[in-house]
C-alpha positions as CSV (number, residue, x, y, z in Angstrom):
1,X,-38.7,-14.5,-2.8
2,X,-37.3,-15.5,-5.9
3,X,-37.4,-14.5,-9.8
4,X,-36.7,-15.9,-12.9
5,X,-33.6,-14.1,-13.1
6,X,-32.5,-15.5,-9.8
7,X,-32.7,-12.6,-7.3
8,X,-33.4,-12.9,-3.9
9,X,-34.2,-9.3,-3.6
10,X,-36.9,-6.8,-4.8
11,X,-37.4,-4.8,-8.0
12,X,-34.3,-6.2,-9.8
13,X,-33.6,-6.1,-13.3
14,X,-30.2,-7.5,-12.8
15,X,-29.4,-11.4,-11.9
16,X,-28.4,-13.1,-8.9
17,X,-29.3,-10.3,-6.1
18,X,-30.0,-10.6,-2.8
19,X,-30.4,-6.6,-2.5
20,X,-32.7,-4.7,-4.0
21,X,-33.9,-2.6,-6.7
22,X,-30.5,-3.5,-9.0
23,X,-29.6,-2.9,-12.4
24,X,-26.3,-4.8,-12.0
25,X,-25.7,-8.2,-11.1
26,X,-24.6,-10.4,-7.7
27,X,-25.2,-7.3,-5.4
28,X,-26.2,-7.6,-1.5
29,X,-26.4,-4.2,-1.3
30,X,-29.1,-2.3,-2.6
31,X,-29.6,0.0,-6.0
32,X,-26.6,-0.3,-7.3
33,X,-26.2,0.0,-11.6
34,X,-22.5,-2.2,-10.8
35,X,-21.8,-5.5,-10.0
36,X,-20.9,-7.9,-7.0
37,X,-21.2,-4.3,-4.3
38,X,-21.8,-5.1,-0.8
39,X,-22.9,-1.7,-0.3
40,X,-25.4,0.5,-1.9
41,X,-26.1,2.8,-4.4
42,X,-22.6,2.1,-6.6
43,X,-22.2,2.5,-9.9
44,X,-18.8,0.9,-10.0
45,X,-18.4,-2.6,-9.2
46,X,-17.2,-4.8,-5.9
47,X,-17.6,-1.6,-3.2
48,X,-18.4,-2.4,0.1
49,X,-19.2,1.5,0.3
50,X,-21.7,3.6,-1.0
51,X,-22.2,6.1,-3.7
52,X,-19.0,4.9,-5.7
53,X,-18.4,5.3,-9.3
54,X,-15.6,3.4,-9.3
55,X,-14.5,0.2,-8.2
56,X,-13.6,-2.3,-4.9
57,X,-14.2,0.8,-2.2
58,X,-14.5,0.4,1.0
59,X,-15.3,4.6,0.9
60,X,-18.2,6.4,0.6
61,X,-18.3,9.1,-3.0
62,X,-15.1,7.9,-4.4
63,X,-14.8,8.4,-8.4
64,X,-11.3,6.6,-8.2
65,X,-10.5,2.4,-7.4
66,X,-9.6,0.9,-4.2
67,X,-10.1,3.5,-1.5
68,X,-10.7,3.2,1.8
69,X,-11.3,7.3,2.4
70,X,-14.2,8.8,0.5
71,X,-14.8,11.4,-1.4
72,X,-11.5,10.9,-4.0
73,X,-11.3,10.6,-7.7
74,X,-7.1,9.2,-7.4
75,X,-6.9,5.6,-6.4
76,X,-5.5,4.0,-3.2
77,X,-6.1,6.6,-0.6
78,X,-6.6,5.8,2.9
79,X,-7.6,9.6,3.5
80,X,-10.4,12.0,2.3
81,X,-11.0,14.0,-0.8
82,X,-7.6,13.6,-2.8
83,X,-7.6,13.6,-6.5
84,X,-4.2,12.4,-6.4
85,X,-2.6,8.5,-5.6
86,X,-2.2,6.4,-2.4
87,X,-2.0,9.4,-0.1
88,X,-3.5,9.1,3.9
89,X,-3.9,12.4,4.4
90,X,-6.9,14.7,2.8
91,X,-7.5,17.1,-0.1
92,X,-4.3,16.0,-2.1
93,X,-3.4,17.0,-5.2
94,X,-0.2,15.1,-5.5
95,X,0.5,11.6,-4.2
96,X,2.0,9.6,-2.0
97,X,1.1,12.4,1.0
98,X,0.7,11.6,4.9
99,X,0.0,14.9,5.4
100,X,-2.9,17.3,3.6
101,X,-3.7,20.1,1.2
102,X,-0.4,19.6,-0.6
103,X,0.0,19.4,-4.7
104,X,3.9,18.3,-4.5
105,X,4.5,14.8,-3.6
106,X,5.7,12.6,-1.4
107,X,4.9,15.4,1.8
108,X,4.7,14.4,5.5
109,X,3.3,18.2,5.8
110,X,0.7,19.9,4.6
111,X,0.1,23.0,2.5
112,X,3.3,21.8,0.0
113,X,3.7,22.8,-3.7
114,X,7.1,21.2,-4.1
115,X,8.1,17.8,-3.8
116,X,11.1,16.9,-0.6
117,X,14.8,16.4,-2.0
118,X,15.2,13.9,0.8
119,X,13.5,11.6,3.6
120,X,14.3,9.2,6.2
121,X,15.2,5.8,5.0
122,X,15.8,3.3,8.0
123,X,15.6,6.3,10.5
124,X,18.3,8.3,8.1
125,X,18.2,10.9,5.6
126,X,18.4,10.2,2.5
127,X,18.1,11.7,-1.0
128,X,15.1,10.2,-3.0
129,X,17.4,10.3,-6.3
130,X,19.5,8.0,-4.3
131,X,16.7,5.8,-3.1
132,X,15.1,5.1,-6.5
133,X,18.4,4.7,-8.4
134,X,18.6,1.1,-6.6
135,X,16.6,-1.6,-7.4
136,X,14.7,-3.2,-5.2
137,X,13.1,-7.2,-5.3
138,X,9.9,-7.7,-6.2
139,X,9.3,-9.9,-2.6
140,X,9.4,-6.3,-1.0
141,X,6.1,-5.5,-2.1
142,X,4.4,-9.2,-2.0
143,X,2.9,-8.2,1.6
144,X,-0.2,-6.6,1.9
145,X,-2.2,-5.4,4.8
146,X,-5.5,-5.9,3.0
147,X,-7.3,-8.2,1.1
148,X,-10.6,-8.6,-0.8
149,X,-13.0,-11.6,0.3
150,X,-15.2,-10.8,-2.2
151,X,-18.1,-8.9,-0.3
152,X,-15.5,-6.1,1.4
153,X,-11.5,-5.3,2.4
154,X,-10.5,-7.5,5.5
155,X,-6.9,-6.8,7.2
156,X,-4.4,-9.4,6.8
157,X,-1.2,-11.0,9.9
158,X,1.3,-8.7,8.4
159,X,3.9,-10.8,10.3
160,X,2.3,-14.1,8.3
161,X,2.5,-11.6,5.3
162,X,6.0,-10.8,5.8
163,X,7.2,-14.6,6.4
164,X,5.7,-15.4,3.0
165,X,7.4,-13.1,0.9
166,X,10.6,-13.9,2.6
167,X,10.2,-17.8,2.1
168,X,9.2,-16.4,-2.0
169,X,13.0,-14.6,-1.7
170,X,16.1,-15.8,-3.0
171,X,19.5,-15.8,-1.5
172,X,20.2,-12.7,-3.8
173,X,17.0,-10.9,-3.5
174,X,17.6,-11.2,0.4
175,X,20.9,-9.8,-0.5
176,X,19.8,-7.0,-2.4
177,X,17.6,-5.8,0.4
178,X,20.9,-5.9,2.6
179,X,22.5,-3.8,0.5
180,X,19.9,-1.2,0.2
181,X,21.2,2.5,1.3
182,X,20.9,3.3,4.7
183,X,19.9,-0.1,5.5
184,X,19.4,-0.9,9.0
185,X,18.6,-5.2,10.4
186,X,17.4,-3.6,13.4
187,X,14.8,-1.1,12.1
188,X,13.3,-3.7,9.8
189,X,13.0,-6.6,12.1
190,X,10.7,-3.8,14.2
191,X,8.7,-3.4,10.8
192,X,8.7,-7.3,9.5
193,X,9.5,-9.5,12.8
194,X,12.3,-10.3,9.8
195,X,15.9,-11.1,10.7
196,X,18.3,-10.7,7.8
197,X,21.9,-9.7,7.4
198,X,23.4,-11.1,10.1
199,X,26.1,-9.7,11.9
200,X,28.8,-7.5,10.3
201,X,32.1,-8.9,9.0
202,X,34.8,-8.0,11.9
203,X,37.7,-5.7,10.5
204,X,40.2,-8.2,13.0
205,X,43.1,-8.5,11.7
206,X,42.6,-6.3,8.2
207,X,45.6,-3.8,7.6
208,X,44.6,-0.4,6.1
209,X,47.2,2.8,4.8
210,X,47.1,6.2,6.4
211,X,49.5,8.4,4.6
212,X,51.6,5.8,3.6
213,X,52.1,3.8,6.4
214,X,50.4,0.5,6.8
215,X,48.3,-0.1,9.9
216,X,46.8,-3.8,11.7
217,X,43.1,-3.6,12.7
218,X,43.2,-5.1,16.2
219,X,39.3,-6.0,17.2
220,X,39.0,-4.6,21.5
């Protein structure tokens, strides 16, 4: 069946649906007030979800954009319930949380108020004042393990992802990564299937002073 506005679907007062009983426009799911939702009952736009106020969820209940957990007002959570920012674990106050229940950031834990001094970068401890004071390349974030087809989020080839953003990367911006603190070629080729940095210069032949007297390096 179709109307004059161009549904496919029942009871529309929207356009182009092939749900039914819209309000908004291009949905296949069914009573949603938003547009282009592959699920039901949204009042947000583009959720493959249901029940969402806001928009592009893959959730069920979320009030915030881009979830893939339900139930969360913040955006970008892969867990349950948070009112805070890209956290995968539940009931978040804070952001950026694996863990749950916590109101500090940046909390592998649960049940934090404060926020961690230091983490591991590349498998070692490091301060996060020390991590953010250095720049990082925009190619770093280019890769991303989902995408939006338009109906709902599909997974992407992180290694294809990866490859991509290195052949986007300069000479320097390879560099920079390099010389990040802590950095380690071994731990990110395990993360990227990247190889950059090559080997380390060899001290072979370099003198160095040790309380005044002058020594030859001497590679064994």
């Amino acid at each position: 069946m179709t109307d004059h506005k161009n549904n496919t679907g029942y009871d529309n007062s929207g356009d182009k649906n092939s749900g039914s009983w819209n309000s908004g426009d291009c949905n296949s799911g069914n009573r949603n007030s938003g547009y282009d939702n592959s699920g039901s009952w949204n009042s947000g736009d583009c959720n493959s979800g249901n029940y969402n106020s806001g928009d592009r969820n893959s959730g069920y209940y979320n009030s915030g954009d881009k979830n893939s957990g339900s139930w969360n007002s913040g955006d970008c959570n892969s867990g349950n319930r948070n009112s805070g920012y890209w956290n995968s674990g539940y009931d978040n106050s804070g952001s950026w949380n694996s863990g749950s229940w916590n109101s500090g950031d940046m909390n592998s834990g649960s049940w934090n108020t404060s926020t961690p001094e230091t983490a591991n970068f590349f498998n070692k401890p490091l301060s996060f004042d020390e991590w953010y004071a250095v720049s990082k390349p925009l190619w770093l974030s280019l890769p991303k393990p989902t995408f939006w087809d338009g109906e709902k989020l599909l997974k992407n080839d992180m290694e294809e992802e990866w490859k991509k953003a290195l052949a986007s990367a300069s000479k320097e911006d390879v560099e920079q990564v390099v010389n990040l603190p802590n950095f380690d070629g071994e731990v990110f080729k395990e993360i990227t299937g990247l190889e950059i940095g090559g080997e380390a210069p060899s001290c072979d032949g370099r003198t160095i002073v040790i309380e005044g007297e002058e020594y030859v390096l001497v590679k064994k």
